[in-house]
PDB file of N, CA, C and O in Angstrom, chain B, residues numbered from 101:
ATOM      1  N   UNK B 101      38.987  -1.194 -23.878  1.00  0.00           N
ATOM      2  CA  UNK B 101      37.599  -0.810 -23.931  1.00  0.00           C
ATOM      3  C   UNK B 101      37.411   0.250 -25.018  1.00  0.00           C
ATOM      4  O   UNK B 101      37.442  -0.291 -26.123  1.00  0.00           O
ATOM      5  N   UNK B 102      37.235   1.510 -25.085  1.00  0.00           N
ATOM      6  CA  UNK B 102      37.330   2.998 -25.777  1.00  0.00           C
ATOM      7  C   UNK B 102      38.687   3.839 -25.602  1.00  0.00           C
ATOM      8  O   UNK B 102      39.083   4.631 -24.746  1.00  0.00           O
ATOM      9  N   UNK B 103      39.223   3.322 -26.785  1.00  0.00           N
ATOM     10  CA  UNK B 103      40.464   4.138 -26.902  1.00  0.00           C
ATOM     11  C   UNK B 103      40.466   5.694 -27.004  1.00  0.00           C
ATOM     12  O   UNK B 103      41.492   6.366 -26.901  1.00  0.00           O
ATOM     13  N   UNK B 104      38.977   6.304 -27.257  1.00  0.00           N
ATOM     14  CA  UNK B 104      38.777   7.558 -27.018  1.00  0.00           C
ATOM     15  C   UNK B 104      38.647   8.759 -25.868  1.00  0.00           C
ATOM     16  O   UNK B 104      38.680   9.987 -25.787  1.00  0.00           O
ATOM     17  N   UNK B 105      38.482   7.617 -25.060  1.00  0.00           N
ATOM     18  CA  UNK B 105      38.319   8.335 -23.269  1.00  0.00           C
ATOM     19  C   UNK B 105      40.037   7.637 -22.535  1.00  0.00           C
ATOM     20  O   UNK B 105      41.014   6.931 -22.788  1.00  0.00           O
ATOM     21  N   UNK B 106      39.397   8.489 -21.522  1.00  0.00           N
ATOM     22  CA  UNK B 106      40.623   8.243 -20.493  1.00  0.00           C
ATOM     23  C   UNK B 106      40.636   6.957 -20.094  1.00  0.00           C
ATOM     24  O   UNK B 106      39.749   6.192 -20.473  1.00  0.00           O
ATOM     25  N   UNK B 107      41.687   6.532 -19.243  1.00  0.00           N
ATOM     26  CA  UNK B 107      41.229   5.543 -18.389  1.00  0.00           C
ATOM     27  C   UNK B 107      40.426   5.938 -16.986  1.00  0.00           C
ATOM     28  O   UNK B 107      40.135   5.021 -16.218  1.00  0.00           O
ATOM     29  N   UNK B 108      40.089   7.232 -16.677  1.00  0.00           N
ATOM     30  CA  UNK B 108      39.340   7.609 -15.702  1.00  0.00           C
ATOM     31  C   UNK B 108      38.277   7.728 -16.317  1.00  0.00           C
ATOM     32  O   UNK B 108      37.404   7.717 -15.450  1.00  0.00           O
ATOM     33  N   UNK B 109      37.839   7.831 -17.254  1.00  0.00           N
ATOM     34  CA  UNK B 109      36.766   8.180 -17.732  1.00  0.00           C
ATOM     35  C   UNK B 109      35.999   6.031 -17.604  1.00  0.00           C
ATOM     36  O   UNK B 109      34.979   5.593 -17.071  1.00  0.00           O
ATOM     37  N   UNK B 110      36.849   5.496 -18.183  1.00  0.00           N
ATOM     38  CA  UNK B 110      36.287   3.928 -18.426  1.00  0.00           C
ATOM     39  C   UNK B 110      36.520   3.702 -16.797  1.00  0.00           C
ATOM     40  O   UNK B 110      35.553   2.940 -16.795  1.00  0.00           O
ATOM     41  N   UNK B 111      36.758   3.694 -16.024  1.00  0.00           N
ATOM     42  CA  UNK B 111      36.436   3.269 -14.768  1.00  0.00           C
ATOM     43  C   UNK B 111      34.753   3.791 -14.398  1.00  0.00           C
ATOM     44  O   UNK B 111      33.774   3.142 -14.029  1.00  0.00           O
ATOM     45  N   UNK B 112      34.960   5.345 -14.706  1.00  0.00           N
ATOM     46  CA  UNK B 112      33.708   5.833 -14.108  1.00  0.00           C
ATOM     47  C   UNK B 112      32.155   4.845 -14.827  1.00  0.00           C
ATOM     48  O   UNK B 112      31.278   4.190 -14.263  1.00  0.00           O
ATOM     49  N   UNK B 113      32.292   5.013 -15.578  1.00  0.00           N
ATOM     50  CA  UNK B 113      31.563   4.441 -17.197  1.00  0.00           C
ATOM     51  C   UNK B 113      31.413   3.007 -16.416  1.00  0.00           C
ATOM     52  O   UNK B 113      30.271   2.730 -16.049  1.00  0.00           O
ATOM     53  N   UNK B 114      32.187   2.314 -16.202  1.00  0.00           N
ATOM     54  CA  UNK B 114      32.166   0.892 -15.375  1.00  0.00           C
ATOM     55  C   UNK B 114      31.283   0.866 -14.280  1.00  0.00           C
ATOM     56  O   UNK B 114      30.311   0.130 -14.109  1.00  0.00           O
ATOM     57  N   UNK B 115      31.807   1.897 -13.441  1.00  0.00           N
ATOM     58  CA  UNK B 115      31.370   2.131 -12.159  1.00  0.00           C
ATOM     59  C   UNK B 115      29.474   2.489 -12.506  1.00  0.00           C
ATOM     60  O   UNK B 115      28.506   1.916 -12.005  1.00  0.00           O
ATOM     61  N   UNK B 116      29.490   3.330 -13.261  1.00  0.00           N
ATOM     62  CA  UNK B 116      27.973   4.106 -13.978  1.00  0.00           C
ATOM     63  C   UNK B 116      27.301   2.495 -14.196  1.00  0.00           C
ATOM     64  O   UNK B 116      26.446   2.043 -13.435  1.00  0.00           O
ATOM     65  N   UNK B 117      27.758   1.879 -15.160  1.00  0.00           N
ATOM     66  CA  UNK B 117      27.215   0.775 -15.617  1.00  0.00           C
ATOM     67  C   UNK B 117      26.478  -0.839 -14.633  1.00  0.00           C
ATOM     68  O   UNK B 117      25.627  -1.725 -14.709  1.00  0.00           O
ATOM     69  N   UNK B 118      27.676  -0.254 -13.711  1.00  0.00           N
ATOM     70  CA  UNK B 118      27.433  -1.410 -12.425  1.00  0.00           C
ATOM     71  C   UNK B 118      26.186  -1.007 -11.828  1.00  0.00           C
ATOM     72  O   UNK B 118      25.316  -1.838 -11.567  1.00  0.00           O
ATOM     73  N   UNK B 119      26.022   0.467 -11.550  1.00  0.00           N
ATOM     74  CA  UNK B 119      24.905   0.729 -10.794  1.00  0.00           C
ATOM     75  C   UNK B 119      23.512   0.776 -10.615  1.00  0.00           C
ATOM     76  O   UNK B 119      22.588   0.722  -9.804  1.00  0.00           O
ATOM     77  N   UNK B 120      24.029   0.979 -12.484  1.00  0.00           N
ATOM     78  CA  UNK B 120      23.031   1.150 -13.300  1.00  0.00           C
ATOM     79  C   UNK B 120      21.856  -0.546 -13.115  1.00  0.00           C
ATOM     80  O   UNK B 120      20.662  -0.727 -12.876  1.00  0.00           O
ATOM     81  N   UNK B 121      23.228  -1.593 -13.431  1.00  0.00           N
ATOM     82  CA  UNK B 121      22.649  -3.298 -13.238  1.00  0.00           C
ATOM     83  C   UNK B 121      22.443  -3.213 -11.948  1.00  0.00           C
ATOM     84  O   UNK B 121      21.570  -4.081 -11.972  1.00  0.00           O
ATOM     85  N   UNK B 122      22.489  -2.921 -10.841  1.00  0.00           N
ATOM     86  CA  UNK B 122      22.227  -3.309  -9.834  1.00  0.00           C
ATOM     87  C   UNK B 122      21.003  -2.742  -9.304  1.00  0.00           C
ATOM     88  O   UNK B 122      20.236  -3.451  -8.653  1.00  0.00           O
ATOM     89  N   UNK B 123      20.692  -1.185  -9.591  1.00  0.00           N
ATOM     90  CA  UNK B 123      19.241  -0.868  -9.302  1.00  0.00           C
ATOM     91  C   UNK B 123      18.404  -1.575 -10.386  1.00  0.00           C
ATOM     92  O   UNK B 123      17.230  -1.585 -10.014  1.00  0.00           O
ATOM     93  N   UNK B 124      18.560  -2.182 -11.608  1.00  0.00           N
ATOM     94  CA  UNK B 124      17.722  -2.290 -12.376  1.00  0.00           C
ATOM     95  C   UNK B 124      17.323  -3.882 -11.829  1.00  0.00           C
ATOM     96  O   UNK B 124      16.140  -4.217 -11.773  1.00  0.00           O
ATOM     97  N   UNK B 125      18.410  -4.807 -11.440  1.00  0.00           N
ATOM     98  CA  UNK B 125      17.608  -5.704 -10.306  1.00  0.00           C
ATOM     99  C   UNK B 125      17.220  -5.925  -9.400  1.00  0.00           C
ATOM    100  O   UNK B 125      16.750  -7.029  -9.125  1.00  0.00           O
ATOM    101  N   UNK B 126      17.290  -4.777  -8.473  1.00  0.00           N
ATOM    102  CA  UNK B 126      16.811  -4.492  -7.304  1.00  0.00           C
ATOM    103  C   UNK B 126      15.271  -3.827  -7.422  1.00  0.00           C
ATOM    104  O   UNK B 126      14.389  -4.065  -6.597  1.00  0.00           O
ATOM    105  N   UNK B 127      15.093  -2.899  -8.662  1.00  0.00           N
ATOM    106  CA  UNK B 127      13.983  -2.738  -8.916  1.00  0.00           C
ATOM    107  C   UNK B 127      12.859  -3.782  -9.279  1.00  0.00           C
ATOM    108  O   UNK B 127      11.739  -3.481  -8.868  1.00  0.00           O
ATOM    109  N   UNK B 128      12.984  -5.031 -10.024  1.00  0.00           N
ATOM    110  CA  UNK B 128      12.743  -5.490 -11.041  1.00  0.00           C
ATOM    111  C   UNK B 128      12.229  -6.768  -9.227  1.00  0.00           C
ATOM    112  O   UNK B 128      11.094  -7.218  -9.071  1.00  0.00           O
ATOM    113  N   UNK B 129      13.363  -7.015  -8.252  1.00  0.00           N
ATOM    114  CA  UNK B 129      12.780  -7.943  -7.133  1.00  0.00           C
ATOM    115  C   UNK B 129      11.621  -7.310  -6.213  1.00  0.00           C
ATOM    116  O   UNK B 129      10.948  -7.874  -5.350  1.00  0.00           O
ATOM    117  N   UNK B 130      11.585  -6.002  -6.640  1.00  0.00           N
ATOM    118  CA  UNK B 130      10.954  -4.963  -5.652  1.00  0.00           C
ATOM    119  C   UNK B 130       9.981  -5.198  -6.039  1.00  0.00           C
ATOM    120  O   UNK B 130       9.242  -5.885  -5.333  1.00  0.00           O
ATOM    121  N   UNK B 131       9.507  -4.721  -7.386  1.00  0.00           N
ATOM    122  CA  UNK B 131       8.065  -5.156  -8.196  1.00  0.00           C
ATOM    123  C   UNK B 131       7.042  -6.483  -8.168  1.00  0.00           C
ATOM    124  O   UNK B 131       5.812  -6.546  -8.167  1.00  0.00           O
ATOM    125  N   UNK B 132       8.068  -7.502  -8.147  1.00  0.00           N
ATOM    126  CA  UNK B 132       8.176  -9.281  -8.112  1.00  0.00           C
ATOM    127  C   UNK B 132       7.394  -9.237  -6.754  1.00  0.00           C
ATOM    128  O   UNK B 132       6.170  -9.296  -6.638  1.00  0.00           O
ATOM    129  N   UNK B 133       8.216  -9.134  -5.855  1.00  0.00           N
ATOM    130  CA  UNK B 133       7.795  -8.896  -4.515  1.00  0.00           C
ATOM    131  C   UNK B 133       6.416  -8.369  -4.207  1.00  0.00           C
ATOM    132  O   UNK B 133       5.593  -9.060  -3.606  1.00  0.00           O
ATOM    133  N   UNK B 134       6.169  -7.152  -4.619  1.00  0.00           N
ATOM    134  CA  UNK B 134       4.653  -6.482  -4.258  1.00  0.00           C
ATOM    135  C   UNK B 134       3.546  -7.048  -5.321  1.00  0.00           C
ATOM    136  O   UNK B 134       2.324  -7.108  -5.184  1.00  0.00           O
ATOM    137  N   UNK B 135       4.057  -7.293  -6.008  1.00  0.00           N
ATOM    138  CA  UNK B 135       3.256  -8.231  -7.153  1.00  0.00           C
ATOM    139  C   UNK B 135       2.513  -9.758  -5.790  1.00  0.00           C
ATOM    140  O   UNK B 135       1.346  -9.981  -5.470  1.00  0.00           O
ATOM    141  N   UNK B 136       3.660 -10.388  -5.395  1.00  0.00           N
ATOM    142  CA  UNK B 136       3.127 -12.031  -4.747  1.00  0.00           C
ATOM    143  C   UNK B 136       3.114 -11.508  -3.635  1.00  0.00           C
ATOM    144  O   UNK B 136       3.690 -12.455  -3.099  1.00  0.00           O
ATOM    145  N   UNK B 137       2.864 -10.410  -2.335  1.00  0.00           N
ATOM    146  CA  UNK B 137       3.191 -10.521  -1.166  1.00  0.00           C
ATOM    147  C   UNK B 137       1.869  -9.623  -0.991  1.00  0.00           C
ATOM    148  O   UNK B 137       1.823  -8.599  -1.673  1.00  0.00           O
ATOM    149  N   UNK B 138       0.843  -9.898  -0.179  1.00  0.00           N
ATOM    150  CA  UNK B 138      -0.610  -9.279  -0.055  1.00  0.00           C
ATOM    151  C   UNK B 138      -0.768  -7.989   0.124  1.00  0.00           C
ATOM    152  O   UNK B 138       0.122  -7.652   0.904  1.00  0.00           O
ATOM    153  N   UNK B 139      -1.403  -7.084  -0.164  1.00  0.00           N
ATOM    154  CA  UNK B 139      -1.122  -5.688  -0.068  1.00  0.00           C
ATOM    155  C   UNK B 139      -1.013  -5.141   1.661  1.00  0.00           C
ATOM    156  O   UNK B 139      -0.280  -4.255   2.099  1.00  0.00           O
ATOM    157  N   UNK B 140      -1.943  -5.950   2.377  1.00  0.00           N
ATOM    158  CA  UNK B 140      -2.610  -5.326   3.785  1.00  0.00           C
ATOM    159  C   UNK B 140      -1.903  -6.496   4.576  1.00  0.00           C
ATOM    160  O   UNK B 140      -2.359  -7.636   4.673  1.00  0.00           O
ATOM    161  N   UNK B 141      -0.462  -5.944   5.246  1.00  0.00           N
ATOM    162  CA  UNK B 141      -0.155  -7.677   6.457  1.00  0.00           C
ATOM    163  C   UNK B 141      -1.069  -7.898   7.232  1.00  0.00           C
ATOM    164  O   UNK B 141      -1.756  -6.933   7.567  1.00  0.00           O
ATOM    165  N   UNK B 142      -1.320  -8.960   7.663  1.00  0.00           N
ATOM    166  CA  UNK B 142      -1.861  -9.815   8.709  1.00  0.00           C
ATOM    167  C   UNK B 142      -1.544  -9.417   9.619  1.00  0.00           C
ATOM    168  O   UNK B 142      -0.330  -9.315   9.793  1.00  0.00           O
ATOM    169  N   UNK B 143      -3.066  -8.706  11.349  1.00  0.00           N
ATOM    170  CA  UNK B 143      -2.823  -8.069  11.805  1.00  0.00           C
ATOM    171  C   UNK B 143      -3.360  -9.111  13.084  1.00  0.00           C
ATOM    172  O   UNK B 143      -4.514  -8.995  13.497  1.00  0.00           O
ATOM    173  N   UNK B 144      -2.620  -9.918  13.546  1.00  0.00           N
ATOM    174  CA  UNK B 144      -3.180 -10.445  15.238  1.00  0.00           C
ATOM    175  C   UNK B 144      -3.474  -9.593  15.877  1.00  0.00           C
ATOM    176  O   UNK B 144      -3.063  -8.434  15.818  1.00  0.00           O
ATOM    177  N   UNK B 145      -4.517 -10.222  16.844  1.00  0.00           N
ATOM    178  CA  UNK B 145      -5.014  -9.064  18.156  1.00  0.00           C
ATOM    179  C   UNK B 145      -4.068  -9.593  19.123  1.00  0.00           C
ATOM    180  O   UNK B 145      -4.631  -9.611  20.217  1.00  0.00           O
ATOM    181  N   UNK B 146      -2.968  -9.998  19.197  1.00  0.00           N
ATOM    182  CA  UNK B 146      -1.878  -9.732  20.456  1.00  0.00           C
ATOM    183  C   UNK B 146      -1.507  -8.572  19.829  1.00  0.00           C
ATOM    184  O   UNK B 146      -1.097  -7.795  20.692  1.00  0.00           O
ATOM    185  N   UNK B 147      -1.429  -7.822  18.142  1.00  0.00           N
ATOM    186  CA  UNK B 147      -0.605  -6.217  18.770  1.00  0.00           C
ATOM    187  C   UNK B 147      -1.503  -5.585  18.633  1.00  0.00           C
ATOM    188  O   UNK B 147      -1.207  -4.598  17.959  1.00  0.00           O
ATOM    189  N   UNK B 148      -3.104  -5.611  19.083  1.00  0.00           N
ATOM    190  CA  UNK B 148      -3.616  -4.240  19.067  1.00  0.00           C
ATOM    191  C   UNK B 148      -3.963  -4.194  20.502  1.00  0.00           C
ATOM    192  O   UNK B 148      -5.084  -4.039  20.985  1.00  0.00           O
ATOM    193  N   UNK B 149      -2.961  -4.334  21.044  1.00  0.00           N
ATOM    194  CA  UNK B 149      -3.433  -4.330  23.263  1.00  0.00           C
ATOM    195  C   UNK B 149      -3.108  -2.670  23.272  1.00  0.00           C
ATOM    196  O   UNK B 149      -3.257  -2.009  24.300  1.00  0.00           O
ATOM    197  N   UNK B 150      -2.633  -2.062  21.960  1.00  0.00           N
ATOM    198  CA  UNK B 150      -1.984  -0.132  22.701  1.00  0.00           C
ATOM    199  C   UNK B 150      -4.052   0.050  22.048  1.00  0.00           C
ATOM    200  O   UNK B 150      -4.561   1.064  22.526  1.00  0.00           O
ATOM    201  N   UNK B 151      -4.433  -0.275  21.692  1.00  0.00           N
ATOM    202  CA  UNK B 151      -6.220   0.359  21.005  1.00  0.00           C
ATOM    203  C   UNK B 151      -6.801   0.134  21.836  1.00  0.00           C
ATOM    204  O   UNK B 151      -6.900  -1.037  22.203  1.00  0.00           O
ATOM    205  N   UNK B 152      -7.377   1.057  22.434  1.00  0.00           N
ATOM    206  CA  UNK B 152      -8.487   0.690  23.608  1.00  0.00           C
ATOM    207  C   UNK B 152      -9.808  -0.207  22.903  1.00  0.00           C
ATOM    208  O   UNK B 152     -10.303  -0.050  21.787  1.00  0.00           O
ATOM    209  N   UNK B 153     -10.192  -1.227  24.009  1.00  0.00           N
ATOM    210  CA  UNK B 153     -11.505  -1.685  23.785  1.00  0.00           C
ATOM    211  C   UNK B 153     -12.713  -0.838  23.648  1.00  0.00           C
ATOM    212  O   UNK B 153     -12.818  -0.033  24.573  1.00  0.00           O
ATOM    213  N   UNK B 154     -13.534  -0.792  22.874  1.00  0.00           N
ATOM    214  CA  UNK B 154     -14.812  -0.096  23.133  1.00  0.00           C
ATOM    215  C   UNK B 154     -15.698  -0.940  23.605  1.00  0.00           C
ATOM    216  O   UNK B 154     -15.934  -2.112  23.309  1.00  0.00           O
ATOM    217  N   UNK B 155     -16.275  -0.058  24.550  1.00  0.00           N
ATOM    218  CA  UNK B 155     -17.706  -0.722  25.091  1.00  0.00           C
ATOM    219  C   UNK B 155     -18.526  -1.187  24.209  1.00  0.00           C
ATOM    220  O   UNK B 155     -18.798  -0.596  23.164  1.00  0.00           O
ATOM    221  N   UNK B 156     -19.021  -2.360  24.576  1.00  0.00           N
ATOM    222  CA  UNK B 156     -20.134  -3.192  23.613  1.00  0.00           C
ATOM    223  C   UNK B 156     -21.249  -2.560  24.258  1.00  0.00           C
ATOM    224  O   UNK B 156     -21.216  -2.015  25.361  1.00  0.00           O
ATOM    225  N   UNK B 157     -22.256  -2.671  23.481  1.00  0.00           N
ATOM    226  CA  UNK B 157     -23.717  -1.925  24.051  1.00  0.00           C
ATOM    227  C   UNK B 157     -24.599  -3.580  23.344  1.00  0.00           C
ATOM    228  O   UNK B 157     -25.501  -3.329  22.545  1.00  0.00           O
ATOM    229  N   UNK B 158     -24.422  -4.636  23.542  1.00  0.00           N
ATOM    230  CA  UNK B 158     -24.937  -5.600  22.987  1.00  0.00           C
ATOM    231  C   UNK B 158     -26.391  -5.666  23.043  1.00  0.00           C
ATOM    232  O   UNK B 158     -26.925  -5.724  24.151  1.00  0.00           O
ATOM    233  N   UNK B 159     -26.841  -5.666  22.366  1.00  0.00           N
ATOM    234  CA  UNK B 159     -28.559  -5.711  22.489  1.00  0.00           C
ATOM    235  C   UNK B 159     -29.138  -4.182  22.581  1.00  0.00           C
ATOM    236  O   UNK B 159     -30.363  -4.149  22.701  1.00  0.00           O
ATOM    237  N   UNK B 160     -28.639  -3.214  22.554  1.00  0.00           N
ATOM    238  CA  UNK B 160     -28.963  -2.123  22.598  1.00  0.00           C
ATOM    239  C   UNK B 160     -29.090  -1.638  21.047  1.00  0.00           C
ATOM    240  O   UNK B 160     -28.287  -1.763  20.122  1.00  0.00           O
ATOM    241  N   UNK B 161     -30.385  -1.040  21.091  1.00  0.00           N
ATOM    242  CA  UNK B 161     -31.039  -0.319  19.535  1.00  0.00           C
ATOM    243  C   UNK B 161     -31.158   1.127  19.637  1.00  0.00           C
ATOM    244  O   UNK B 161     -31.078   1.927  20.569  1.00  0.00           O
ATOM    245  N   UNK B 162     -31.344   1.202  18.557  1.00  0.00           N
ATOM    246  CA  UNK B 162     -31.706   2.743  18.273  1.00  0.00           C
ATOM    247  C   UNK B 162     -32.581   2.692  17.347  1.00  0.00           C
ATOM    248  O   UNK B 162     -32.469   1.954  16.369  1.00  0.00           O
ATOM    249  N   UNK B 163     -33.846   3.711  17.615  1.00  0.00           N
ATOM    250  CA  UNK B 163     -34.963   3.639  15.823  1.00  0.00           C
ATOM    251  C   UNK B 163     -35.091   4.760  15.305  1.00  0.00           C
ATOM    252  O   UNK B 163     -35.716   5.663  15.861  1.00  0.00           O
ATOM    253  N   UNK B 164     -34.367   4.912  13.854  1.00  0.00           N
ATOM    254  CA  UNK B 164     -34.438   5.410  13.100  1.00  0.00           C
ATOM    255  C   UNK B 164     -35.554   6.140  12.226  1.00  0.00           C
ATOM    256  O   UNK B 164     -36.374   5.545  11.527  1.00  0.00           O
ATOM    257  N   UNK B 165     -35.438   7.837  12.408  1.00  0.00           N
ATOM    258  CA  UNK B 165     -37.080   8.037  11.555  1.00  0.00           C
ATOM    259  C   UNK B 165     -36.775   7.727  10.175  1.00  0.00           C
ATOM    260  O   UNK B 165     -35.649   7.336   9.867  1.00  0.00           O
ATOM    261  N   UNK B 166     -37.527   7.847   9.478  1.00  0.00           N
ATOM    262  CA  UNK B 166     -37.820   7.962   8.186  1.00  0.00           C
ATOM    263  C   UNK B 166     -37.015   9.081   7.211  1.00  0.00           C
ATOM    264  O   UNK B 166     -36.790   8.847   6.024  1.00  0.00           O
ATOM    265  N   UNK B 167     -36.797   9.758   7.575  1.00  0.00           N
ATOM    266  CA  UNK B 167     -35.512  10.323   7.376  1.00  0.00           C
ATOM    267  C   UNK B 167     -34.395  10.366   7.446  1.00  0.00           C
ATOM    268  O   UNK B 167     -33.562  10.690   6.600  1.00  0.00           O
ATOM    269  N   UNK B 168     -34.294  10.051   8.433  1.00  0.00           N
ATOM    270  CA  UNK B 168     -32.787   9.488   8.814  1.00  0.00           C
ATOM    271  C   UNK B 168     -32.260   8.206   8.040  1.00  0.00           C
ATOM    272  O   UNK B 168     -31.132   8.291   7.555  1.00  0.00           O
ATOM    273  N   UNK B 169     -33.169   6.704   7.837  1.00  0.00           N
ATOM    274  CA  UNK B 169     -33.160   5.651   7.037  1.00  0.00           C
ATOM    275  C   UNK B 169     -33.315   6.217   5.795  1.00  0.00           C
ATOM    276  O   UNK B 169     -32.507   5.598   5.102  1.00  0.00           O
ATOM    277  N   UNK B 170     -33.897   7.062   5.065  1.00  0.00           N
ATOM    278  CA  UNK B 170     -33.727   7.599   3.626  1.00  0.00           C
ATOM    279  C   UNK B 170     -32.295   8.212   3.323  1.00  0.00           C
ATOM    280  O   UNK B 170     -31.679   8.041   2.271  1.00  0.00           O
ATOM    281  N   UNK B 171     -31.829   9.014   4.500  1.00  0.00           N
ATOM    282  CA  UNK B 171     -30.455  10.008   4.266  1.00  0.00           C
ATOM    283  C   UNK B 171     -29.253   8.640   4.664  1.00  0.00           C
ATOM    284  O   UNK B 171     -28.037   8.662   4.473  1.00  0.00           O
ATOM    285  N   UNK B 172     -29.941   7.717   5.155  1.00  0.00           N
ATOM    286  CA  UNK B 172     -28.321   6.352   5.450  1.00  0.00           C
ATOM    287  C   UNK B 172     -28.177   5.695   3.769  1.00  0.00           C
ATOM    288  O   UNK B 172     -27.186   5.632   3.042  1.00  0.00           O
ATOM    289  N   UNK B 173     -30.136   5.097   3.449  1.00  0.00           N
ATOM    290  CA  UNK B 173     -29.953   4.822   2.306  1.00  0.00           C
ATOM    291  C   UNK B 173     -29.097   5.748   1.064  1.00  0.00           C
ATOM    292  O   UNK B 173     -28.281   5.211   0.315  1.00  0.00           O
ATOM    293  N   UNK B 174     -29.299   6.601   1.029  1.00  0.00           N
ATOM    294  CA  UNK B 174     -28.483   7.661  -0.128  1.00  0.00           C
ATOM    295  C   UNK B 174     -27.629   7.922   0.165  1.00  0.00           C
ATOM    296  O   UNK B 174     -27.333   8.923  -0.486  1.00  0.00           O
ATOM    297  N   UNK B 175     -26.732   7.632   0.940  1.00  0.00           N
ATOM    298  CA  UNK B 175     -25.080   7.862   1.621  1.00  0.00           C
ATOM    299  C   UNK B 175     -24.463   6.415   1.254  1.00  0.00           C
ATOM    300  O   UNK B 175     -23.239   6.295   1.220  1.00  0.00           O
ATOM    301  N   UNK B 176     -25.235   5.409   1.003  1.00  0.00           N
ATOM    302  CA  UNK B 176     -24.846   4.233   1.073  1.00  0.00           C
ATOM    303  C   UNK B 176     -24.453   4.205  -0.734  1.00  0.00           C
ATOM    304  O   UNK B 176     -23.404   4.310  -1.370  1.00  0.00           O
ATOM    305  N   UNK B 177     -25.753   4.027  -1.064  1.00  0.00           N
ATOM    306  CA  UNK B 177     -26.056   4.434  -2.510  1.00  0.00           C
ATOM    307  C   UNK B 177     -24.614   5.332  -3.399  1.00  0.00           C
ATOM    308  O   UNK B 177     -23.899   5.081  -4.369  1.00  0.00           O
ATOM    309  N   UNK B 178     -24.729   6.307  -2.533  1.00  0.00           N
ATOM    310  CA  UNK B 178     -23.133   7.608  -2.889  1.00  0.00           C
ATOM    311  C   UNK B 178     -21.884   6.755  -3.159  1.00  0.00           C
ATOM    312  O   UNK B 178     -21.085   6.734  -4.095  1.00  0.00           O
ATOM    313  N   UNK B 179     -21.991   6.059  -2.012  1.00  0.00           N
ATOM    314  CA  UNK B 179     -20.283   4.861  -1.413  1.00  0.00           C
ATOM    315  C   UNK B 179     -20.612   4.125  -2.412  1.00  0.00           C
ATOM    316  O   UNK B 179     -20.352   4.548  -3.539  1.00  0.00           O
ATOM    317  N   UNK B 180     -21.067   3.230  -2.299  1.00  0.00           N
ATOM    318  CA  UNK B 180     -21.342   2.350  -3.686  1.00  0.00           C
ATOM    319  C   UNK B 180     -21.054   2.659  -5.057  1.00  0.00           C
ATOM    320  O   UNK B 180     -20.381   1.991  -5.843  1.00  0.00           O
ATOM    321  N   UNK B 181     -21.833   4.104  -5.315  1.00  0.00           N
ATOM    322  CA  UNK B 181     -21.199   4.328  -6.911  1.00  0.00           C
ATOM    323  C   UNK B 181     -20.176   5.029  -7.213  1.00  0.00           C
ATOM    324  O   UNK B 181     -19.796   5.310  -8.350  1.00  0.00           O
ATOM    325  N   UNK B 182     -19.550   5.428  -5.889  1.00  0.00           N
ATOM    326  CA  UNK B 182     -18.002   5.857  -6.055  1.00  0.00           C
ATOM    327  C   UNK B 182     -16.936   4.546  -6.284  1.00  0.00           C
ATOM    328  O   UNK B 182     -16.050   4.779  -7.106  1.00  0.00           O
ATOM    329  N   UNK B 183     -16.921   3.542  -5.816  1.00  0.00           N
ATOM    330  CA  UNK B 183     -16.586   2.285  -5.719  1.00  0.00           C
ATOM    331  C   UNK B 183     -16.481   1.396  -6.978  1.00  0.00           C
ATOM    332  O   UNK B 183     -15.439   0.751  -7.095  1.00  0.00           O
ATOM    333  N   UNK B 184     -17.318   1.291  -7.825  1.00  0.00           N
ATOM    334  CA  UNK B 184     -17.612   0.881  -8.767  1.00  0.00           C
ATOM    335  C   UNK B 184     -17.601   1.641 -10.269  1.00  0.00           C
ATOM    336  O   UNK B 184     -17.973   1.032 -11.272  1.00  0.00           O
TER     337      UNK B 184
END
C-alpha cells in the first residue's frame, strides 16, 4: 500500500476508509428512504382507544356577534398568509 507509514498506520487508514464507505451508504439509503416513504404514517383508529372520545354536541350552535366573526375572519386571514 504506502511504504511511508507503518503497517499500523495502513490497517487503521483501512479500517478509517471502511467506515467511512459504510456510513456514506447508509446515509445515501437513509435519504432514498425519506425521499419515497410519506412523511406522516398512517394512523388507524384501533390505536387511538388510549385518546378519550369527546362528546359530540351534534346539532348544537352557537351565534356569533359581529365581532367575534370579524376577529375569526382576521385570525384566519393571519394563518393563511403565514402559510403561503
Amino acid at each position: 500500500m504506502f511504504e511511508q507509514i507503518s503497517p499500523l498506520q495502513q490497517v487503521g487508514l483501512t479500517v478509517l476508509a471502511a467506515a467511512g464507505a459504510v456510513w456514506a451508504v447508509r446515509l445515501v439509503r437513509m435519504l432514498h428512504r425519506d425521499r419515497t416513504e410519506p412523511t406522516l404514517p398512517y394512523v388507524s383508529g384501533a390505536s387511538l382507544h388510549a385518546v378519550p372520545r369527546q362528546p359530540s354536541h351534534a346539532g348544537e350552535t352557537v351565534e356569533l356577534s359581529a365581532a367575534e366573526r370579524d376577529a375569526f375572519a382576521d385570525l384566519v386571514r393571519q394563518l393563511m398568509s403565514r402559510r403561503g
